[in-house]
C-alpha positions, -999 to 999 in steps of 0.1 A, spaced: -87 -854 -522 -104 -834 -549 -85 -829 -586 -109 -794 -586 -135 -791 -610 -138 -798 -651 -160 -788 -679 -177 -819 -691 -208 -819 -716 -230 -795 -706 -218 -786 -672 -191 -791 -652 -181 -822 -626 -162 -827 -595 -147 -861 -579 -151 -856 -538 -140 -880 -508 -170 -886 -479 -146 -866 -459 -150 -833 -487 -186 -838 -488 -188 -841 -451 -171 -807 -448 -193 -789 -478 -224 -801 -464 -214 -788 -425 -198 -755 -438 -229 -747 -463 -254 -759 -437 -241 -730 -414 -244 -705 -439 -278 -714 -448 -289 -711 -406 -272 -679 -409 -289 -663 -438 -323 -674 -425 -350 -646 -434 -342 -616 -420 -368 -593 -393 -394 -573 -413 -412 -542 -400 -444 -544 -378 -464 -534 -410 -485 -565 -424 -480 -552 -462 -443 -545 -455 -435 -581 -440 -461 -596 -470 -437 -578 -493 -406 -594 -478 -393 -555 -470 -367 -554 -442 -350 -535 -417 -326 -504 -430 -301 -514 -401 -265 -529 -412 -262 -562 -397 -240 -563 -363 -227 -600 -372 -196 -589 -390 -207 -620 -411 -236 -609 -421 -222 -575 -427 -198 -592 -452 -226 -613 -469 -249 -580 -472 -227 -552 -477 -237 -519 -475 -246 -505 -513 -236 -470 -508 -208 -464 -485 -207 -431 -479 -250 -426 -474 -260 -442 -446 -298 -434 -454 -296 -444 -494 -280 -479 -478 -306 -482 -453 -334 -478 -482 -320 -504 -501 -309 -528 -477 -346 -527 -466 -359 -534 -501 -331 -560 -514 -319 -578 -484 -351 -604 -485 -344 -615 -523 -305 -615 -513 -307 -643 -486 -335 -663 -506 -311 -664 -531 -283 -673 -507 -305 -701 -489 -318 -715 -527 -275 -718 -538 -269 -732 -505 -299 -754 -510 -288 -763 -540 -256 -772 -530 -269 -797 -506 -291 -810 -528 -268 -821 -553 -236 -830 -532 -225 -864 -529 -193 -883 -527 -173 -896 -558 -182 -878 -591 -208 -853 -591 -226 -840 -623 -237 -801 -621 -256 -784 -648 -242 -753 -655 -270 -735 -636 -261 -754 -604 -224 -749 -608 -231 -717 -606 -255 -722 -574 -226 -740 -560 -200 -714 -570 -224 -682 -552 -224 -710 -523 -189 -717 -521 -178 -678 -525 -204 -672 -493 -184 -701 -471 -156 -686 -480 -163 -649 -472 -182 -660 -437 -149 -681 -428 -128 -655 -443 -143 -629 -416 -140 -651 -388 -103 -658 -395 -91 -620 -405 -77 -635 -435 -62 -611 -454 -40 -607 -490 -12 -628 -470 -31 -657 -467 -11 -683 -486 22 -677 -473 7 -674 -437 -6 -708 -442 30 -719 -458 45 -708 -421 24 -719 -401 26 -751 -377 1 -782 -386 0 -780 -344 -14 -746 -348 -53 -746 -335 -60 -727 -366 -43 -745 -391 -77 -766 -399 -94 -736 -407 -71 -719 -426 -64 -754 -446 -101 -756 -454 -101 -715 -467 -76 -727 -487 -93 -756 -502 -126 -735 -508 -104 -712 -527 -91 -740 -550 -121 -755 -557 -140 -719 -564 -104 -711 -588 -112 -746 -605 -150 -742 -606 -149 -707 -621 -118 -726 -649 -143 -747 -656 -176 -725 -666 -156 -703 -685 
């Protein structure tokens, strides 16, 4: 199992089991088919330009990974969401990209620019499965009571471990 990540020379570094890579890479591989470019407008310039569609995503997910900018004007977070969602999931599929590029098992080596790839990459597994399991503040101590035999116990094990290494990752670059 993973001692969590450390600062070391210029960057930071990790020591991760076939299993823990085998999970990163599945978990960050789904992310990555979810933020797939989004539907652009029937205009040629507008879909040249990467602009998107004003409409909040119905995927709860994606509602979480592309939150609405202005709560309480539905039209101002339309008109931004249609000019910023594009360069948001590029950036999403180049962490996540990132991520897969550089994991491996036993000691990997991360730059401080790809730590922080893998720490934007980590935070979106970890909002997508934090969505699909209703976590909420009580997390921990539901995850203290609850029965191994439990069909969710895997998940909520594997939050749990996201959140440890994104706690040790962020320790480490700063």
């Amino acid at each position: 199992m993973s001692t969590g990540f450390r600062a070391s020379g210029k960057g930071v570094s990790v020591k991760l089991d076939v299993g823990e890579v085998s999970l990163l890479v599945s978990l960050v591989s789904q992310i990555l088919d979810l933020v797939e470019p989004g539907a652009t407008g029937d205009d040629p310039i507008e879909r040249a330009l990467g602009i998107g569609s004003p409409e909040e995503p119905s995927d709860p997910v994606l509602a979480r990974l592309f939150p609405a900018a202005y709560a309480d004007d539905d039209k101002a977070a339309g008109e931004f969401r249609r000019y910023t969602e594009a360069t948001l999931r590029d950036g999403k599929r180049a962490d996540a990209t990132t991520l897969l590029e550089t994991v491996e098992p036993g000691k990997v080596q991360l730059t401080a620019e790809q730590a922080q790839a893998w720490l934007r990459a980590i935070n979106d597994v970890r909002l997508a499965l934090g969505v699909r399991l209703e976590v909420t503040e009580e997390v921990h101590e539901e995850i203290a009571g609850m029965s191994e035999d439990d069909p969710r116990y895997p998940a909520f094990v594997t939050y749990d471990w996201l959140t440890y290494l994104q706690d040790t990752l962020v320790r480490a670059l700063w």
